[in-house]
N, C-alpha and C positions, 0 to 999 in steps of 0.2 A: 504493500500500500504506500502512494507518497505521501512521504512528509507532510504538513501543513504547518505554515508559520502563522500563528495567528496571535496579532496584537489586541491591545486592552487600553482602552483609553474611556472613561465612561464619560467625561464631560466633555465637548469639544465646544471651546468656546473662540475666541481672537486675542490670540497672543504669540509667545516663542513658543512655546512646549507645541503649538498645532502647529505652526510652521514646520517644524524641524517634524513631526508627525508626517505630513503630508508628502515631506519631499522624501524622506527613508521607507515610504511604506508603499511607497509608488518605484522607488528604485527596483525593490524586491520583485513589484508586480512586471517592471518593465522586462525582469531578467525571466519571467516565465517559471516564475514560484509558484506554489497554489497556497494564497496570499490570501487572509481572513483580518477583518476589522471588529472588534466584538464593543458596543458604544450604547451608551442610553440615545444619544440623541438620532434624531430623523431628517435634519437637514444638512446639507454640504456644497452646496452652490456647485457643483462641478469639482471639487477639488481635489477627488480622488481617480487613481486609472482605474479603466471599467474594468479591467480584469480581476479586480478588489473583488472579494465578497464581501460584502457589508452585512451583519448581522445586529439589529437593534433593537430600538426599543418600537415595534408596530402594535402593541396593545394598549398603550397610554395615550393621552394627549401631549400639549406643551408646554406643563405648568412647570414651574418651578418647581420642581422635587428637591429633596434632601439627598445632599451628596453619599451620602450613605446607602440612601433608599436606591442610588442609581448605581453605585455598586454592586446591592446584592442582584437588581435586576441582568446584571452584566453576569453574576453567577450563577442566575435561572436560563436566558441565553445560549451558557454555555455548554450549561447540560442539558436544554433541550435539543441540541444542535449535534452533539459530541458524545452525550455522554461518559461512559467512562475511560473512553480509547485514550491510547498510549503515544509513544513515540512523536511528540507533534516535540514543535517549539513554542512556548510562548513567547511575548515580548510587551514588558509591562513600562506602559507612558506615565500613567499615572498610580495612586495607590498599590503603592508598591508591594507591602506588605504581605493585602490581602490577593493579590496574586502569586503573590510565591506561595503562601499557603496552597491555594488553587491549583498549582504546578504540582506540589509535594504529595496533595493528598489523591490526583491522581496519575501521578507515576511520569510527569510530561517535563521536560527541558525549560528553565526562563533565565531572559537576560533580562534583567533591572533596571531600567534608564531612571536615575534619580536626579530631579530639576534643580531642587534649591538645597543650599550647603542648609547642614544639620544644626548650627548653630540655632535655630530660632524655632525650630520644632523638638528639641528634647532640650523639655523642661528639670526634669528630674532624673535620679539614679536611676529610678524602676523605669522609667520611659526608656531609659540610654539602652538596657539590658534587652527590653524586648525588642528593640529596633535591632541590636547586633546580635542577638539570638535567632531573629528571623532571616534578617540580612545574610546571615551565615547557611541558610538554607538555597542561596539563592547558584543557580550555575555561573552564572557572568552581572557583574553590576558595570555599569557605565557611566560615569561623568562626564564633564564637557569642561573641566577647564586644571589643569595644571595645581592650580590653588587648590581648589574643590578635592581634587584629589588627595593632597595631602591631609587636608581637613577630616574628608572625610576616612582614611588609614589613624587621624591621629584621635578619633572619635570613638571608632566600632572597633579597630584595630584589621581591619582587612582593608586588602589596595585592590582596589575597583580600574578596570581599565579605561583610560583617558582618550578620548574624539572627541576633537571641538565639533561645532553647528555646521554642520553643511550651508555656511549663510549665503556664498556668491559665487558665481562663473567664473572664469576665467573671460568670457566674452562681456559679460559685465562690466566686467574692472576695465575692459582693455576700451569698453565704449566710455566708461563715465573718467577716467583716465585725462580725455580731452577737454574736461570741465574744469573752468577755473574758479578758485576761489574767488569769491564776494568780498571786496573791500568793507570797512564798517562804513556804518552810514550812524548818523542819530538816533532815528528811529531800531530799538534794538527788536526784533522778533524771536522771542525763547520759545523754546516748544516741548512739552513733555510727552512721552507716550506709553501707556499703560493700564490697567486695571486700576481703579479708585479703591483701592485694597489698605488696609496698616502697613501692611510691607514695602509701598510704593511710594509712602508718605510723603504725597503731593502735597498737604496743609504747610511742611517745612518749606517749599519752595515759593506756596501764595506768600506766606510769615515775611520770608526774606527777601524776596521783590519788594516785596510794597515799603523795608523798611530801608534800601538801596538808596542815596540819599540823592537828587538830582541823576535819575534813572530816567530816559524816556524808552517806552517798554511796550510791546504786546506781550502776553502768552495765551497758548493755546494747549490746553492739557487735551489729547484723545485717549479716553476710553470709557469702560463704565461700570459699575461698582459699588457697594454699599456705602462705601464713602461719598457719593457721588451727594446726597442729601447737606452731608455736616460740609463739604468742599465749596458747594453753592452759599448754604448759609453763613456763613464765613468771609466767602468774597463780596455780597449782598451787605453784610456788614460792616465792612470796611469802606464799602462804597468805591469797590474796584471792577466793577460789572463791564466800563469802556475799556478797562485795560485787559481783565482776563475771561476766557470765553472755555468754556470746558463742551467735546464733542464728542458726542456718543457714538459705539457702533461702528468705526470707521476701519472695514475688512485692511484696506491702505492706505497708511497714514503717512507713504511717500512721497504722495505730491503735496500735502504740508510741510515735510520736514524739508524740502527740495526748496519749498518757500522761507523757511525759517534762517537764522542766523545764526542761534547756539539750541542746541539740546543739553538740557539739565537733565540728571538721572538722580532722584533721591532716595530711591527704594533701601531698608533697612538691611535687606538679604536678596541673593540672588544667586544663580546659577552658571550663565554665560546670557548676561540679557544681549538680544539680538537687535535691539534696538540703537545698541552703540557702533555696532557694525555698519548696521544699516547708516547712521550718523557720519561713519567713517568714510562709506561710499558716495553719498552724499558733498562728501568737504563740507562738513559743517563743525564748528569747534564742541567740544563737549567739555561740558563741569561734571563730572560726575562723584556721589559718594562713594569712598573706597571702603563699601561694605565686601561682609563673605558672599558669594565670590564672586570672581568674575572680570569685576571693572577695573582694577589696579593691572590684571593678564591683558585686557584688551586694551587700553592705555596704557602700556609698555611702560609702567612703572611712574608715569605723567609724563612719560616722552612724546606722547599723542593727546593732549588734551592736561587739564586741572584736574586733581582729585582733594576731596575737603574728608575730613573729619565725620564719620560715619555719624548721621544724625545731630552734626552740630551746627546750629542755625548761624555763628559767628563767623565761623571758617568758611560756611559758604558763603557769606555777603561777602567775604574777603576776595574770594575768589572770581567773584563777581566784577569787584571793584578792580582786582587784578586785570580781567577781559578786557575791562573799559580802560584801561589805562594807557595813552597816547603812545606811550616808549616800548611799548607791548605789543603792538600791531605785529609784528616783521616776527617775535616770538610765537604769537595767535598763529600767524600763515604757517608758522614753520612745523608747528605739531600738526595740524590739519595736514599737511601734505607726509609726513612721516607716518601718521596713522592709515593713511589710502595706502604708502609704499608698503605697509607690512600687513597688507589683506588675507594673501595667498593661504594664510594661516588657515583660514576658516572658507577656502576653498573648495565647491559642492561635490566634485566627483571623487576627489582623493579620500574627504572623511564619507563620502558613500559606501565608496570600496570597506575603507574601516569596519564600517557596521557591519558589510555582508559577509565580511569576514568573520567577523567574532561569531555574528549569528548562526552561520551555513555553518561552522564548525561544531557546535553539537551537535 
């Protein structure tokens, strides 16, 4: 019987984790795998290849469920589909845990993809133990960044194998290559992009605009999120409503950022956000927090851009005032173009091959 790889991802919403979803699960499908997608949700705009099977949630509507509840429904799914056959692969995007369980208990292969470094999800001793007691079940686990790796060896004490993001072409880079950077102008256009999450914590970046002293400023935050209420109220309050504009839903937020002048990245934790890449390709300058992990690997230590003080609202106006600073310009162009020349890194077919490697070898 052949193999079947089949991934697990129960929420597909708009961010990295589905980008980097889309393009490795399509890789497999293009190579003539028999290639399985198991997911609560029911819509995809086109974004996967048709030789995917899709397996989902067709007995519900489109309410917002409880991430939980869209788990187990990914476990009904499974075994209405599979039952308790053997020899597959899995390959888990999200909810990591409860699919290696899923792999273990019936007898099948899983490689691990874990997004965001473990700093800000294990709270306690007893959490740390059943993360690297599970963890340890796992066939192959996967990181995406160099930092993360270490983090995550110096956490659970196992070394998880490292692929960056499949984020760009080689024909990409070689077209936007010819695009020059943007002198400043007055008018500054910052731009954020993300989930309105605690971890994204967009409120430190309104905080530090608005107290940027002789600042002329748009921003434009894209995304959407339970913060997206207190983010409103907040700007509403301040009475910054001309200045900053938050955008829901937006699948590509590239002919924004393509508009923009700087991207700021505040998030608390992260993985390899794809967003600063994307930034990179762009030539657009980036501030970014030098939280776990990610952002200090893709800005080359701040040889591509600013990095502040993970959550500290002083360091970033600093950083800011830095950007704006007249004798700074020639420094500004000089990491923007440093950060496009070391792209290659996160180049889409080399770390493709990566994944089908690790994977196709169970």
């Amino acid at each position: 019987m052949k193999k079947k790889i089949i991934f697990f991802c129960p929420s597909i919403e708009i961010g990295g984790v589905e980008k980097n979803l889309y393009k490795i699960i399509n890789f497999f499908a293009q190579n003539n795998l028999d290639t399985y997608l198991i997911t609560f949700n029911k819509s995809f705009s086109g974004k996967f290849n048709k030789k995917i099977k899709i397996l989902n949630n067709s007995f519900l509507g489109n309410l917002n469920y409880p991430y939980f509840f869209k788990i187990l429904c990914c476990y009904y799914i499974y075994f209405s589909n599979f039952g308790l056959s053997k020899n597959n692969t899995f390959v888990a995007f999200q909810s990591n845990l409860y699919f290696i369980l899923l792999a273990k208990f019936t007898g099948n292969k899983i490689v691990a993809r874990s997004n965001a470094a473990p700093n800000y999800y294990i709270s306690n001793f007893v959490k740390k133990n059943i993360f690297k007691l599970i963890f340890n079940l796992a066939d192959k686990i996967i990181v995406n960044s160099k930092e993360f790796q270490k983090t995550f060896l110096e956490t659970f004490k196992i070394k998880p194998i490292m692929i960056y993001n499949p984020s760009v072409s080689k024909k990409i880079i070689k077209r936007y290559s010819k695009k020059k950077i943007k002198k400043r102008k007055k008018l500054i256009n910052f731009v954020n992009v993300g989930r309105l999450t605690y971890q994204k914590n967009q409120i430190l970046l309104i905080k530090a605009l608005s107290e940027v002293e002789k600042l002329d400023y748009k921003l434009l935050i894209i995304g959407n999120g339970k913060e997206e209420t207190n983010l409103k109220n907040y700007i509403f309050k301040k009475k910054l409503n001309k200045k900053i504009k938050i955008i829901n839903n937006i699948i590509n937020a590239n002919k924004y950022l393509a508009k923009s002048d700087v991207l700021i990245l505040t998030s608390r934790y992260e993985g390899l956000p794809n967003v600063l890449i994307e930034a990179q390709l762009n030539k657009k300058f980036i501030i970014s927090a030098n939280c776990p992990t990610g952002p200090k690997e893709i800005l080359l230590n701040g040889k591509a851009g600013y990095l502040f003080k993970n959550d500290d609202i002083n360091d970033l106006k600093k950083k800011i005032n830095d950007y704006l600073t007249k004798k700074n310009e020639n420094v500004v162009s000089n990491k923007i173009q440093f950060g496009f020349n070391n792209l290659l890194r996160f180049e889409e077919e080399i770390n493709l091959q990566k994944y089908y490697n690790e994977i196709i070898r169970l």
